[in-house]
N, C-alpha and C positions, 0 to 999 in steps of 0.2 A: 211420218212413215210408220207404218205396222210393222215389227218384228215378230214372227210365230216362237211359241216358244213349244217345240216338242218334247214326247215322251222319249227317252233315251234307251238307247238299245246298248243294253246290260249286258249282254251275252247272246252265244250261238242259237241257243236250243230254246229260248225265253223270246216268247210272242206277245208277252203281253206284261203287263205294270199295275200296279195300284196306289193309285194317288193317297197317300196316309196323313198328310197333314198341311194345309196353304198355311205360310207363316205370314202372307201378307193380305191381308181386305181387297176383294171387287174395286176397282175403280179407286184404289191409291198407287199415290205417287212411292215408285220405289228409281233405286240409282244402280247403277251396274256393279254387278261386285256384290249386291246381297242377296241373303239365301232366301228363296222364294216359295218353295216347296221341299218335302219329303215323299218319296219313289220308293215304292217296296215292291223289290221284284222278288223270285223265289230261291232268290238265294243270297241277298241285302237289300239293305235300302241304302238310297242316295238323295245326295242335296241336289236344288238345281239352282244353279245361280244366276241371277239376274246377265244377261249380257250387254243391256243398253236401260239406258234411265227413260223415266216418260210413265203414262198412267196405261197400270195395269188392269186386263180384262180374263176374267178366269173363266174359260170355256166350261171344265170338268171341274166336278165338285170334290170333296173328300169322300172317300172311299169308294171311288169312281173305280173300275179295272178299264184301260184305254189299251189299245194295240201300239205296239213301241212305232217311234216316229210321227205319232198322231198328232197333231195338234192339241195342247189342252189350254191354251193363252195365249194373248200377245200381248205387247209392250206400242206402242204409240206413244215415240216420240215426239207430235207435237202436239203431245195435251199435257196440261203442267199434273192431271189427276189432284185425289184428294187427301188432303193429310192422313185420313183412314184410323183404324185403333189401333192400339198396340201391336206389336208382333206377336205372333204367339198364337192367336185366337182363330177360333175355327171360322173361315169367312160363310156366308149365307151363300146357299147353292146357287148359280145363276140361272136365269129364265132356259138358257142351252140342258143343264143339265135334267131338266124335267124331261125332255124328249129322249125317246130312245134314242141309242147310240149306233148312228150304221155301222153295220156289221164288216169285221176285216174282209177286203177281197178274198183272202185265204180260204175263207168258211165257203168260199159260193164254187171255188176249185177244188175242195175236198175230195170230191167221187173221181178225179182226174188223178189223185197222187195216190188213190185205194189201190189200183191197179198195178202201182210200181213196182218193178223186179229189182233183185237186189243189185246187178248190174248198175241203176238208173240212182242207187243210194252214194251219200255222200259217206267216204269211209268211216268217219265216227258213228255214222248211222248204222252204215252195214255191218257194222264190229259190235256197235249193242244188237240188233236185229238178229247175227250169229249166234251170237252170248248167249241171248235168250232165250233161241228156237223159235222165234214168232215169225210169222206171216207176213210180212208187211205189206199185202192187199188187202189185210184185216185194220190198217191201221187208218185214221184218217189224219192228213197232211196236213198241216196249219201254216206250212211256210210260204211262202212264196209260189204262186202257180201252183199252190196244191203240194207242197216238197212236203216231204216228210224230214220231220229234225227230232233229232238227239230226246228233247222232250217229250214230244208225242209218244215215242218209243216207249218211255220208261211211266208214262199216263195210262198208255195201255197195259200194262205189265200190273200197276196199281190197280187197275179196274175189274182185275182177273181175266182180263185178255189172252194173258198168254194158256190158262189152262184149257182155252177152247171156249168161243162166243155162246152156245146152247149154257155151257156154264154159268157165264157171265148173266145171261139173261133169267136164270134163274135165281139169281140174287135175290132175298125179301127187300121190299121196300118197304120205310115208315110211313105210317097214317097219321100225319096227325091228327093230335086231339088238343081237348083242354089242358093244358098246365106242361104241355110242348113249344119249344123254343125252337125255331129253325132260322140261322143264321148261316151268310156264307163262311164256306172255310178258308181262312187267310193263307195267303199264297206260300209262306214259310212254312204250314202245317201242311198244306200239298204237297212240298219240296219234301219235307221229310216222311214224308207216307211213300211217297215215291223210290225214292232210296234205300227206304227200310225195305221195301216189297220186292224192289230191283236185285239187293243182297242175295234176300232169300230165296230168287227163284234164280239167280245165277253163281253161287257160291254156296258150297259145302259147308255149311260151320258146322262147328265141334266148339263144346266148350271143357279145358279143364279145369281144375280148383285145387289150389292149395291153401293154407296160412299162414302167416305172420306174427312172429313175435315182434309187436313195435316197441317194446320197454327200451331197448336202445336207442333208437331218434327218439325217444320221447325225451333221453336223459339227454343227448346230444341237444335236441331244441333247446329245452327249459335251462341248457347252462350257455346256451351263447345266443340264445333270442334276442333279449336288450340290448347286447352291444353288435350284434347286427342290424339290429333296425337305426341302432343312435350310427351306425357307419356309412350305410349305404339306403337308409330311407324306403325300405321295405320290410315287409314283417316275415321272419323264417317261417315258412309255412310246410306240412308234409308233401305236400306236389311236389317241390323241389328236390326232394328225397326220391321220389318217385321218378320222376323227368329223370333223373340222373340215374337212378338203379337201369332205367328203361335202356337209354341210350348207349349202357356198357355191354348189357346184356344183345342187345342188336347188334353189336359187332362182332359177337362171339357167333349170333344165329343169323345170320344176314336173311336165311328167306321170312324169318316172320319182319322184316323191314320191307318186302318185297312184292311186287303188283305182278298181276297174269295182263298179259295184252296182245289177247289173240291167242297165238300161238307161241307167242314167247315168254320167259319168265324176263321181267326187268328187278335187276337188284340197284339200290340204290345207296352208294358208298358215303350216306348222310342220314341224319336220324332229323327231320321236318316232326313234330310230333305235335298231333291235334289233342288241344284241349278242352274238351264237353263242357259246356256251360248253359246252364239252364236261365232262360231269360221268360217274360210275362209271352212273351208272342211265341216261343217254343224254343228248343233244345238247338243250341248253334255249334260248329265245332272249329274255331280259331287256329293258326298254326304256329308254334313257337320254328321259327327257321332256325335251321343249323344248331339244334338244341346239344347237338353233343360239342361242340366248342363253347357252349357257354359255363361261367361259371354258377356257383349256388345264386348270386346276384342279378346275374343275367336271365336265368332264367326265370326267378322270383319279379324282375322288373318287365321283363316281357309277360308273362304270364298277366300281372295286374292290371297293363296297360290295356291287354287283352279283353280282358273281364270288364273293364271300365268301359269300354267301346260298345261291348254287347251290352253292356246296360241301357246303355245309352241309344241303341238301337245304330252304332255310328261304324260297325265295321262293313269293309268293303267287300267284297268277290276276294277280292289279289288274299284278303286275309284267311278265307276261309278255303281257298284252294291248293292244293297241291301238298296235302300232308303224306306219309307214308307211313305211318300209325298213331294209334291213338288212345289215351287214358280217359276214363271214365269214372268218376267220383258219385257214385250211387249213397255214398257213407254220410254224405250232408243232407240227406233226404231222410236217413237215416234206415234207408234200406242194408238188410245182414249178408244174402247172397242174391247173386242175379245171375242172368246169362246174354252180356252185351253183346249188340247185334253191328257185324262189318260196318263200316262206312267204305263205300265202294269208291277205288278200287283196291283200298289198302285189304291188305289178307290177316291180320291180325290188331285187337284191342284189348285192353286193359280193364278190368271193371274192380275197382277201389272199393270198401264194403267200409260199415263203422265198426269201430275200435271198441269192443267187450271182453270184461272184465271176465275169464273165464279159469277153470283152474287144469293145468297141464303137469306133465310130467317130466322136471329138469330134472337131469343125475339122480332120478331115480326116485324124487319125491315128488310128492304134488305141490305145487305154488300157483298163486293167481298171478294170470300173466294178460296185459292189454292183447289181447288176439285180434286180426282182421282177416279174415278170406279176403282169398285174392281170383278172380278167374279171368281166362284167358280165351276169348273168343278168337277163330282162327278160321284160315279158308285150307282146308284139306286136302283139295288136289294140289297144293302147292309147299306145302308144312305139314311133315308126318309127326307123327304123335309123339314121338319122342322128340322134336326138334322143341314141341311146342312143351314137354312138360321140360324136357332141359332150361327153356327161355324161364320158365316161371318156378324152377328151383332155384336158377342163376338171382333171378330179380328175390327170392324170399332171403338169400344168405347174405346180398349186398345191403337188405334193410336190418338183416341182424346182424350186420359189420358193418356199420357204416362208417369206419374208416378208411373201406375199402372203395367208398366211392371218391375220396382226394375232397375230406373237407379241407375245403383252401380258407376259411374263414377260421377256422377254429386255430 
């Protein structure tokens, strides 16, 4: 019997998938239980695991985009298939894949969901469509019947949709030439153009700046680093200093912890805190949960596990959702100042700078002191400007007292 093996459906607003890597050969034998393929949708990838044993037939190739639920394989279990090579290895396209790929139903319903009134939208839709100010008979549907979803919404928005189509259409387009590269752009660099663009045209940012004197955690690191890492098998790192300045400082200023939705403010009596990690396929953003109960350990061992995942390409959705602010570490790039941009729909971020040697003025003399700017990107209809430079005086005196963050280690 043939078993189809589909394209899984990752999320609401997500029509579509790209197949990133077969771990198994055309035409081998694999057993239920093993990972078969990598799925990168825009907003993770995911494993898909064998459900029944028998010889594998792979429809879509690598770097195939399919529409979620498609079929891209089946399994036939009554063929023993072939021992095949290694795992691991990128299998040969099969004879399916050279053929065009029919097109989703959705694309042939499009001109049916142009029409839609916002009545006829699903409320997450109709609450971006509000947010935004767009049209939505300007948009075209990809869902079901022509629906328009969550996605589409915020694709048009990236496209320059929302400042008006005569706009959009005015866009220059590239010609190529000799010594022009044109590749598709991978669906996590969508995802993030998306939401950077979604921010800016639905959130007021402001950014402020101040500095930090780090010579304290520096002294506090460098006299308990070794016997924290020989205690609890992670390395004391400044994040943790940060995570924790953040999380106090949010309890004092509840709205830069807090989302706009709709018409209401939602405060959130927990500090979920996303943290920015730069990977080869693009910029992801991880959530330490309930970061304000954990200790310097907890949050040093979550954080790592974190980063190991997005190396790895191995975090999920569940991980990268539902933060309620967020830190950004520009300082490992070795960038000085920046002006980091929302992640929607938190109303305020962090942006970390590197650590220079600079000469200041204690009690009245000059001394070199390790300085980092600090700034604070922020959504403004929601966080006035003194909420937001209180937040990042609060976070600058807790890193130059860091005993006032409860090192429990030291």
């Amino acid at each position: 019997m043939k078993h189809e093996i589909l394209a899984p459906l990752v999320g609401e607003s997500i029509t579509e998938v790209s197949i990133l890597k077969w771990t198994k050969q055309n035409g081998q034998a694999v057993k239920a239980g093993e990972v078969l393929l990598e799925i990168e949708s825009d907003k993770a990838t995911v494993e898909i695991v064998a459900e029944h044993s028998g010889a594998l037939t792979i429809l879509k190739g690598d770097g195939e985009r399919v529409a979620v639920k498609s079929a891209i394989a089946f399994i036939d279990d009554s063929v023993a298939g072939t021992a095949g090579a290694s795992a691991g290895k990128t299998p040969p396209p099969p004879p399916s894949a050279s053929r065009p790929a029919t097109p989703a139903p959705a694309a042939t319903a499009a001109p049916v969901a142009s029409q839609a009134s916002l009545e006829s939208l699903s409320p997450a839709v109709r609450k971006a469509v509000v947010e935004a100010n767009v049209n939505p008979a300007q948009i075209q549907g990809t869902g079901k019947d022509g629906r328009i979803l969550k996605g589409d919404v915020m694709a048009f928005i990236a496209s320059g949709g929302a400042k008006s189509a005569p706009t959009a259409s005015r866009l220059p387009t590239v010609n190529d030439k000799p010594g022009d590269r044109r590749v598709p752009m991978p669906s996590i660099r969508k995802r993030i153009a998306e939401r950077l663009v979604f921010a800016q045209h639905t959130a007021a940012i402001l950014t402020t700046f101040n500095e930090v004197d780090m010579k304290p955690v520096q002294d506090v690191r460098a006299k308990h680093k070794d016997a924290f890492e020989k205690k609890y098998g992670v390395k004391l790192s400044f994040m943790s200093f940060f995570t924790r300045a953040c999380t106090l400082a949010l309890k004092e200023l509840p709205a830069v912890n807090a989302s706009i939705d709709g018409s209401d403010i939602v405060y959130h009596d927990y500090a979920d805190i996303g943290v920015a990690v730069g990977t080869e396929r693009g910029l992801v953003v991880p959530v330490v949960r309930g970061a304000e109960k954990l200790d310097f350990a907890g949050i040093e061992k979550a954080i790592g596990e974190l980063a190991l995942k997005a190396r790895n390409n191995k975090l999920s959705i569940a991980d990268m959702s539902g933060g309620t602010f967020t830190i950004s570490n520009g300082g490992t790039y070795g960038s000085l100042l920046s002006t980091p941009i929302l992640n929607p729909p938190q109303s305020g971020i962090l942006g970390m700078h590197k650590i220079m040697d600079r000469p200041v003025a204690i009690n009245g003399k000059v001394e070199i002191r390790p300085m980092m700017y600090l700034a604070l990107s922020y959504d403004h209809r929601i966080i006035d400007g003194k909420e937001a430079v209180t937040f990042l005086v609060k976070v600058k005196e807790l890193l130059e007292n860091p005993e006032k963050l409860g090192l429990d280690f030291a």
